[in-house]
N, C-alpha and C positions, 0 to 999 in steps of 0.2 A: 567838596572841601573848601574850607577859608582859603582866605590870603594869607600867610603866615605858618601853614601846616606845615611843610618842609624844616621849617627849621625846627619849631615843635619838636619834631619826628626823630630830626637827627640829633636834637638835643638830647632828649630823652633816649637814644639807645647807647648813647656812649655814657651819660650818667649811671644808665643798669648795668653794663657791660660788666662782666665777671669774665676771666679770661676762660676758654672753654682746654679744661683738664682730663675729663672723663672720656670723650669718646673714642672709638678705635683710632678713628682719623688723627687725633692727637699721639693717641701712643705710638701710630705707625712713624709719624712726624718724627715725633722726639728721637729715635733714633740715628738721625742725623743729626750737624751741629747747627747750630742757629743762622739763618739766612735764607737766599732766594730758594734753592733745593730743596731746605727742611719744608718751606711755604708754599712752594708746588705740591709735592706731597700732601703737605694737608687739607688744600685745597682739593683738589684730583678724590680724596675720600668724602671730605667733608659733604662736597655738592650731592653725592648719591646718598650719601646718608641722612644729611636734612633735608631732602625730600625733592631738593629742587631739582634735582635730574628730571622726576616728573612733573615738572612746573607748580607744585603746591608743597610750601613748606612745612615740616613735621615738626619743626624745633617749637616748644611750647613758648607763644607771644605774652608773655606774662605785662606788658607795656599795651594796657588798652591804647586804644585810641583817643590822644587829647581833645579836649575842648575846637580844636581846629580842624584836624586830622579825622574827620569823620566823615566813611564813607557813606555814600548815594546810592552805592547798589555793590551786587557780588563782584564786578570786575575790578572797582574799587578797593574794596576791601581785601583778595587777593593783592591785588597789586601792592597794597602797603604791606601785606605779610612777605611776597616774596623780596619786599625795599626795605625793611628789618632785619630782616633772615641776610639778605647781603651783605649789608652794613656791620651787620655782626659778624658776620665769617673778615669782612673786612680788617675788623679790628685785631680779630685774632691774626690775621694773614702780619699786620705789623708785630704782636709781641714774637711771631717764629723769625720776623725777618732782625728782631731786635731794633724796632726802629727808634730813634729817640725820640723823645716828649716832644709834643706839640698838641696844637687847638687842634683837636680830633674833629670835630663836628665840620669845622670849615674843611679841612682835609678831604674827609669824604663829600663835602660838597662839589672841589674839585675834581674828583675821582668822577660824580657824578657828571659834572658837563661834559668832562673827558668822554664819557662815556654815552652820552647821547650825542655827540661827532661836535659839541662845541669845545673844538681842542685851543682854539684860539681865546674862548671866555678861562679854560682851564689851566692857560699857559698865566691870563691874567689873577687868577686867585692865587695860582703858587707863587707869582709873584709879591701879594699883597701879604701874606701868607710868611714870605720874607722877611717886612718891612713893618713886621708887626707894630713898631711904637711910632709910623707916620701914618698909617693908613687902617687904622683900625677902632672900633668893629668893624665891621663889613659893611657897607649902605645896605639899604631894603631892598633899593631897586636889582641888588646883582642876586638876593634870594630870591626874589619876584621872577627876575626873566629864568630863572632856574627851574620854577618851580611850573611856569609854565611849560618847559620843553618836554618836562617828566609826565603831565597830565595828558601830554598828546601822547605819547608813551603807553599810559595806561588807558588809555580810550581804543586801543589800536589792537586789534586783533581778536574782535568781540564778534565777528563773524560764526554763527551757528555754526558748531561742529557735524553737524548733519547733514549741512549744505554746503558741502565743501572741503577743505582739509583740514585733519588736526592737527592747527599748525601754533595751537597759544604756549603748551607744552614746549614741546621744541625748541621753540623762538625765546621763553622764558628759559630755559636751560644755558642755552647760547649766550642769550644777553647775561646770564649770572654769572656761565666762567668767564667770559670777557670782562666782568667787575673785577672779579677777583683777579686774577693777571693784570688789568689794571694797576688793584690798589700798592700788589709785588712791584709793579714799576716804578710805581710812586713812591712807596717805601724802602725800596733798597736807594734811589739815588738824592742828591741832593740837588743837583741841577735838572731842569724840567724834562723829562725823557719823550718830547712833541712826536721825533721819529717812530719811537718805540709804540706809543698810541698808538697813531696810524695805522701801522701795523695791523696790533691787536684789532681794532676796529673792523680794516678790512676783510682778517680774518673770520671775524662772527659775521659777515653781511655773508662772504662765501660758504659760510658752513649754515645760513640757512637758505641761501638760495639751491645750495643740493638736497637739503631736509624737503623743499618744494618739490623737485625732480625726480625726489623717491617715493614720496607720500602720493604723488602723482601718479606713479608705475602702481603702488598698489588700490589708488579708485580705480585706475583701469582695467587690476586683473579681471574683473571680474563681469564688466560690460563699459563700452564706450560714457564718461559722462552728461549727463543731459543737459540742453542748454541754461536751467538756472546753476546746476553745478558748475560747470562752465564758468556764469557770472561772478558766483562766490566765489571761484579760486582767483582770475583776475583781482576782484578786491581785494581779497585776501594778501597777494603778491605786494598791491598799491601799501596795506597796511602793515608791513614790511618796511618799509622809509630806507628800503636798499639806495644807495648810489644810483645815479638813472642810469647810465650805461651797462649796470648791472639788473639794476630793475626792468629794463628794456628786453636783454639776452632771455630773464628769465619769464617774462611775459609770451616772449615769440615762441621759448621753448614751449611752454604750456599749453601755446594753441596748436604746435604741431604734432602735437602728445594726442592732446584731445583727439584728431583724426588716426592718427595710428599709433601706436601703444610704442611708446618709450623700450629702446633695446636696454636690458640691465647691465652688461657688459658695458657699454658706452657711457653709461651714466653713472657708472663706478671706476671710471679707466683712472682716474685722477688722485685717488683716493689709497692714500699709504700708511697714514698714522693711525695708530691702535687705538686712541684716542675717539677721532674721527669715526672708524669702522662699527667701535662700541656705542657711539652718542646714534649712528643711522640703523643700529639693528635693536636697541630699544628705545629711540622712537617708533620705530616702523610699529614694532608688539606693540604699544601701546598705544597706537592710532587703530591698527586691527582691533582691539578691545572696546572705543570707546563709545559704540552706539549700542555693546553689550551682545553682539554677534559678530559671529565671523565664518563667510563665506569657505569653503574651498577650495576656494581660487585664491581666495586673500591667505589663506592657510598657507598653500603651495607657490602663492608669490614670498611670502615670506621667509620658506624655508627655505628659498633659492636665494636672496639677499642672502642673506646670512651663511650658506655654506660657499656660497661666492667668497662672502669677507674674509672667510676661514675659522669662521663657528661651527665645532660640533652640536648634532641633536643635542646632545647631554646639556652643551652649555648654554643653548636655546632656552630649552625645559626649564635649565636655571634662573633666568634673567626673567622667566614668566612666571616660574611660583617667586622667584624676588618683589616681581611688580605685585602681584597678585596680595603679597604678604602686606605688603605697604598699605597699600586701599584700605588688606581687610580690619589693618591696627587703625586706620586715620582715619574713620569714618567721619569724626568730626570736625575733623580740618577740612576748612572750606574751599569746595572742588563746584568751581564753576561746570563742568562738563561732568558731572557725576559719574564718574570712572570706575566708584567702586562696585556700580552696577556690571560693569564691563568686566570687573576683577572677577564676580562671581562667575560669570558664565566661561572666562578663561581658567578658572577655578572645577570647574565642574569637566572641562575638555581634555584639562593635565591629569584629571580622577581617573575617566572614560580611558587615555592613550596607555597612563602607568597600569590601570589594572587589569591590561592583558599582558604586560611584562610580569604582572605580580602572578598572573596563571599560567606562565609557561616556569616561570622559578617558583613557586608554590612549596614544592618541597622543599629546596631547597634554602628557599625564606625559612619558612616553620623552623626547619632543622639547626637552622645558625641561631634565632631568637630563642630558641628550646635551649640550647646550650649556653646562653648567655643568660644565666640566671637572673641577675639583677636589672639587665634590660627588660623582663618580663615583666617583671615585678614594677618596674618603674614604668611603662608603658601600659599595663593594664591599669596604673593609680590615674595618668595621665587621662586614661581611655574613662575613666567615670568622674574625670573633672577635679579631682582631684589636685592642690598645687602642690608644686616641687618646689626644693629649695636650690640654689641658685650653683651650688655643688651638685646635686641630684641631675638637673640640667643638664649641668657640662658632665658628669658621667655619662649620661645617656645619649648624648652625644658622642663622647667618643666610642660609646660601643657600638652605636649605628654606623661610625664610619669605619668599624671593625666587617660589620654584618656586610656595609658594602662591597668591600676588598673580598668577601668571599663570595657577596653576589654583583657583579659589574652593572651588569642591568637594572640592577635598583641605587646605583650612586645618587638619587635626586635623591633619595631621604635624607641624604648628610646635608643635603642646600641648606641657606637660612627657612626656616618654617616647613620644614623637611619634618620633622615629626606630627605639625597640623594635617603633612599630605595623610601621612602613615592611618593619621583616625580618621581621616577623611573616606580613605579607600573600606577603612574598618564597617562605613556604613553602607559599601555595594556594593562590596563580597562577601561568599559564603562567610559564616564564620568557622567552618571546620576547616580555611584557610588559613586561622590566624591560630596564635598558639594560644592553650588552654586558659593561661592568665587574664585573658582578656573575657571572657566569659564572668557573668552575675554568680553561675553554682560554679565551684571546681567539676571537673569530670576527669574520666581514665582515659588518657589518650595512647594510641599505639605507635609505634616506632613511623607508621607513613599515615599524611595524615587522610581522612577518610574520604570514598572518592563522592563529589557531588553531582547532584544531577537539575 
C-alpha cells in the first residue's frame, strides 16, 4: 500500500457510512435509550454477527479499495476488510451513544492510535481535534506515523496456521472489541478518557495471552509439540506486540506447556466473565476446525473447556453449527486460513453425532413432523430446493421449535441453520426415517414408521 492509504480509507468509509438500521444487533440496541449501554449492546451482537468473532468480516465491502489502499497479498487485504468493518461498526457505536458532530475520519484516526498503545499520539489528536480553527488539517506527518504503526499490525500474525497456533482469529477478534469499547470511550466523553484506554488495552493483551494458554492446552491434547511447532508458537507469541512483562510470563508459560501439558483447571482459575468464557470456547472450536480435522483428543479437550466454563453439549453443538453456518454462506469472503474447509468436515461430525439422536427418537421425530402439517409440507419444498418466502421461513421455524419441545434431543434443529442440519441428516439416513413428504412419489405410511435394516 501507498503513503497516503489510511487516510483514503478512513475518508472513504465515513463518506459511505449509512447508519446500520437492519440488523438484530440494531433492533436488540434500540430497545434501550441512547447512550454507553444501548452501544455496548450493539456492539456485543454486532462483532458475532459481522463475522469478526471469526476474524473475517461478513458485512458486504461495497468501498473497493482506492487507488492507494491496495493490497500486496491476502493478509493485506483481510486486514483492510477487518479496518472497514471496524470503522463502521465505529460509527454506528457513536449515532447509539448520540455523540455530536464532528470530523469523523480524524476521530477514528485517534481511536486508532489509542488503539495500537500510542495513547500519548491519541491524547495528541483529540487534542488537535479540539482546536479545530488553530491547528487544522492535520499535517501528513501525524497520518504518516499512523499509518505506519497499523502496517506492522497487519504484517503480524501471518504465521502458518499449521505450524503452530490459530491464533490471527482470536487476536482479530480481540483487537476489534477493544476498538469498539474504545470508540464508546471516546464517544460518550468530551474530555480525553487516557485512564479509561489503558485499561481497555490492557485488557485485550490479557485476553490474548490466555487465547495462547488455551489454544496451547489443545495442540497438546493430543501429543507433545515438535520442535518447529515449538518455534512458531514463540513467534507467534513475539507477533502478539504484548507488554514485555506480559509477553515474557507468556513465553515461559509456553515452554513449560511444551514439556508437560497445561492443567485446564489452572489455566481457567482466572476467568469469570461470560464474555470472556464465550470468546475461549469458540475460539478453541474453531482453532479445532481449522486444518479441516479434528483429533479425539482435540474433540475431548474441547468438550472439557467448555463444560468447565459451564456450557452444555447442546450449547456446544450450537456455537458449531453457528460457526459451521458462517463459512458455509461466506465462501467468498476472504479467509486467509480457509476455514470453510474446516466448516465442512465440522459439518459432516455434527451430521455423524445428531444422526444417532435422530435413531433413538426416530419415532418420535416422524410422529411430531407427521402431525405438524405445514412443517411437512414446507420441509419437503425446502428438501428439493425449493425457496420459501421469508414468512414460510419463520413459520417453519417456529414449528421446529415446537417439534423440539416434544423432542429435547433434537433442540439443535431450532439453532441458526438448524433446518440445513435437518436436510443434511435427510442425506444419511434411511429415508423410512423421515416423514412421507419428503419423498419424489407420495406413498401409504403407517402409524410407526417402518423398521430398517
Amino acid at each position: 500500500m501507498e503513503r497516503g492509504w489510511l487516510k483514503e480509507v478512513l475518508t472513504d468509509v465515513v463518506r459511505q457510512h449509512t447508519p446500520d438500521v437492519t440488523s438484530q444487533s440494531y433492533r436488540d440496541a434500540v430497545t434501550l435509550p441512547a447512550g454507553p449501554a444501548r452501544a455496548r449492546r450493539y456492539l456485543r451482537g454486532i462483532l458475532r454477527e459481522s463475522g469478526l468473532l471469526y476474524g473475517t468480516p461478513s458485512l458486504p465491502d461495497t468501498t473497493k479499495a482506492g487507488t492507494l489502499a491496495k493490497p500486496s497479498g491476502p493478509e493485506e487485504q483481510l486486514f483492510l476488510a477487518v479496518l472497514r468493518t471496524s470503522c463502521r461498526i465505529a460509527l454506528d457505536v457513536a449515532v447509539h451513544i448520540d455523540a455530536p458532530p464532528g470530523p469523523r475520519a480524524e476521530q477514528l484516526l485517534g481511536q486508532l492510535a489509542a488503539w495500537s498503545h500510542r495513547v500519548d499520539d491519541a491524547e495528541d489528536l483529540h487534542k488537535r481535534i479540539e482546536r479545530l480553527h488553530k491547528v487544522w488539517p492535520l499535517p501528513a506527518k501525524v497520518w504518516s506515523r499512523l499509518e505506519e504503526a497499523l502496517e506492522q499490525r497487519a504484517l503480524s500474525l501471518a504465521a502458518d496456521p499449521y505450524y503452530g497456533l490459530v491464533l490471527h482469529n482470536g487476536a482479530m477478534f480481540a483487537d476489534a472489541t477493544n476498538f469498539g469499547r474504545i470508540a464508546i470511550a471516546w464517544f460518550r466523553r468530551s474530555r480525553f478518557p487516557r485512564g479509561e484506554l489503558e485499561r481497555l488495552n490492557a485488557f485485550a493483551d490479557q485476553q490474548k495471552a490466555l487465547l495462547v494458554q488455551v489454544l496451547i492446552g489443545l495442540v497438546s491434547a493430543e501429543r507433545k509439540p515438535s520442535f518447529p511447532v515449538r518455534r512458531a508458537i514463540i513467534r507467534q507469541i513475539d507477533d502478539l506486540h504484548l507488554p514485555e512483562p506480559l509477553a515474557d510470563s507468556t513465553r515461559d508459560y509456553a515452554r513449560k506447556a511444551f514439556e508437560r501439558a497445561p492443567s485446564m483447571k489452572k489455566v481457567l482459575a482466572g476467568v469469570r466473565s461470560k464474555d470472556m468464557k464465550r470468546f475461549l470456547v469458540d475460539q478453541t472450536l474453531l482453532a479445532s476446525i481449522v486444518d479441516g480435522r479434528r483429533s479425539a483428543e482435540e474433540q475431548a479437550w474441547t468438550k472439557a473447556l467448555a463444560a468447565r466454563l459451564g456450557f452444555t453439549p447442546d450449547e456446544v453443538k450450537h456455537s458449531e453449527l453457528t460457526l459451521a453456518e458462517f463459512y458455509a454462506k461466506h465462501r467468498n469472503v476472504m479467509d486467509v486460513f480457509t476455514l470453510s474447509t474446516g466448516a465442512d468436515v465440522m459439518g459432516e461430525e455434527l451430521v455423524d453425532s445428531i444422526a444417532t439422536q435422530v435413531r433413538k427418537n426416530s419415532r418420535r421425530l416422524w410422529q411430531e413432523i407427521r402431525e405438524t402439517g405445514e412443517l411437512s409440507v414446507l420441509l419437503a419444498r425446502a428438501a428439493r430446493g425449493q425457496k420459501l418466502t421469508a414468512d414460510e421461513k419463520r413459520a417453519m421455524r417456529e414449528q421446529l421449535i415446537d417439534v423440539a419441545k416434544a423432542v429435547p434431543a433434537l433442540a439443535i434443529f431450532t439453532a441458526p441453520g438448524g433446518l440445513l442440519l435437518l436436510l443434511a441428516l435427510a442425506k444419511v439416513m434411511p429415508f423410512d426415517l423421515l416423514p412421507s413428504s419428503f419423498r419424489d412419489e407420495p406413498v401409504e405410511v403407517d402409524d410407526e414408521p417402518p423398521t430398517t435394516h
